[in-house]
C-alpha positions, 0 to 999 in steps of 0.5 A, spaced: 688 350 049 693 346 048 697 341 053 704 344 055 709 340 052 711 337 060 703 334 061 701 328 059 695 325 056 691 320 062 685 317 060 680 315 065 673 311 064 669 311 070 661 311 070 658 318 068 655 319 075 661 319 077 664 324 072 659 329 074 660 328 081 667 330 080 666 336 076 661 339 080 667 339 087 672 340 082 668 347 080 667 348 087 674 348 089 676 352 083 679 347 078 679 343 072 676 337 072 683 334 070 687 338 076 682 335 080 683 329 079 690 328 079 690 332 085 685 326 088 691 321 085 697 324 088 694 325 096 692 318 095 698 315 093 701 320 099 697 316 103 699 310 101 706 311 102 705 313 110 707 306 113 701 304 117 701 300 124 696 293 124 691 293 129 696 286 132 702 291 132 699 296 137 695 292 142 703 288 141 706 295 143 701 296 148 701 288 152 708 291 152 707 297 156 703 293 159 708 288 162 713 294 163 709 297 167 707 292 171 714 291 173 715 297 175 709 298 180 712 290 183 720 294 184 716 300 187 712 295 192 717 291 193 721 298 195 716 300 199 719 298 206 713 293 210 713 298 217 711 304 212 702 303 215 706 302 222 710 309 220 702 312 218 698 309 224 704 314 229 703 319 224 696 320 225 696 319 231 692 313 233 695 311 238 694 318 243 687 318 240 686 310 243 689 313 250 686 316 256 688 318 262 686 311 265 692 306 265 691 300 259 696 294 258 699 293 251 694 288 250 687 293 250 691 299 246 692 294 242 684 291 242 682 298 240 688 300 235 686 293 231 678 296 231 680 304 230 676 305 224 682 309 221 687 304 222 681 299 218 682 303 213 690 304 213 690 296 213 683 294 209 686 296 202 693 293 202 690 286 205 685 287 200 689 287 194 694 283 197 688 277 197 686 279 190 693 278 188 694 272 190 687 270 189 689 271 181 695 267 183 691 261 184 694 261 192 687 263 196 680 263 194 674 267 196 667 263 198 661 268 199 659 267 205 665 264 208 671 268 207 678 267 203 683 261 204 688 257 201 687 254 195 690 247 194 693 242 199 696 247 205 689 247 209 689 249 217 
């Protein structure tokens, strides 16, 4: 059986192994030895020509993404409006809970709204990140088994 006259003649040397091993996928796939391995070459040139992305340029894109996100989360906070934990403590009705059919000043009203566990937890978690915010920018730290406080020469 001869070459068509648009076919060339590649030789190629590898160890017999590998020969073999080559022959016996080319057989399962129903090919020749010769189409099998220019079909290897030309799917591995096909990769090569897809442009790969280093890892340093990923986690570059990534670290951007990042920032912009963050950014983002900051513009949505600062738009938050201050009296919006005002706003939900009327909402939930805490006031009306922490009331009775005995007269209280504003004072103990107060009291009782600062101890209100749902109140705690409305405030707990804002006050809470807030400190780790700004404990991760080196204005208060924490001491176990003393609490948080400034850091730096402003001490009260």
């Amino acid at each position: 059986m001869g070459m068509s006259e648009d076919m060339a003649l590649v030789k190629s040397y590898v160890p017999d192994q590998v020969k073999e091993t080559w022959k016996e996928e080319a057989e399962e796939q129903g090919q020749s030895l010769s189409k099998y391995v220019a079909a290897k070459v030309e799917q591995a040139r096909a990769q090569q020509q897809v442009p790969q992305t280093s890892n340093t340029e990923e986690v570059e894109k990534l670290q951007q993404r990042i920032a912009e996100l963050e950014d983002q989360l900051d513009e949505a906070r600062a738009r938050q409006p201050e009296a919006s934990a005002t706003v939900s403590i009327l909402e939930d009705g805490a006031v009306k809970q922490n009331l009775s059919h005995r007269c209280k000043t504003l004072e103990e009203l107060l009291r009782e709204l600062v101890e209100d566990v749902a109140v705690d937890q409305l405030i707990r978690e804002p006050v809470e990140t807030r400190l780790y915010e700004l404990a991760a920018e080196k204005e208060v730290e924490f001491q176990r088994g003393a609490g948080w406080r400034l850091t730096g020469g402003d001490r009260r």
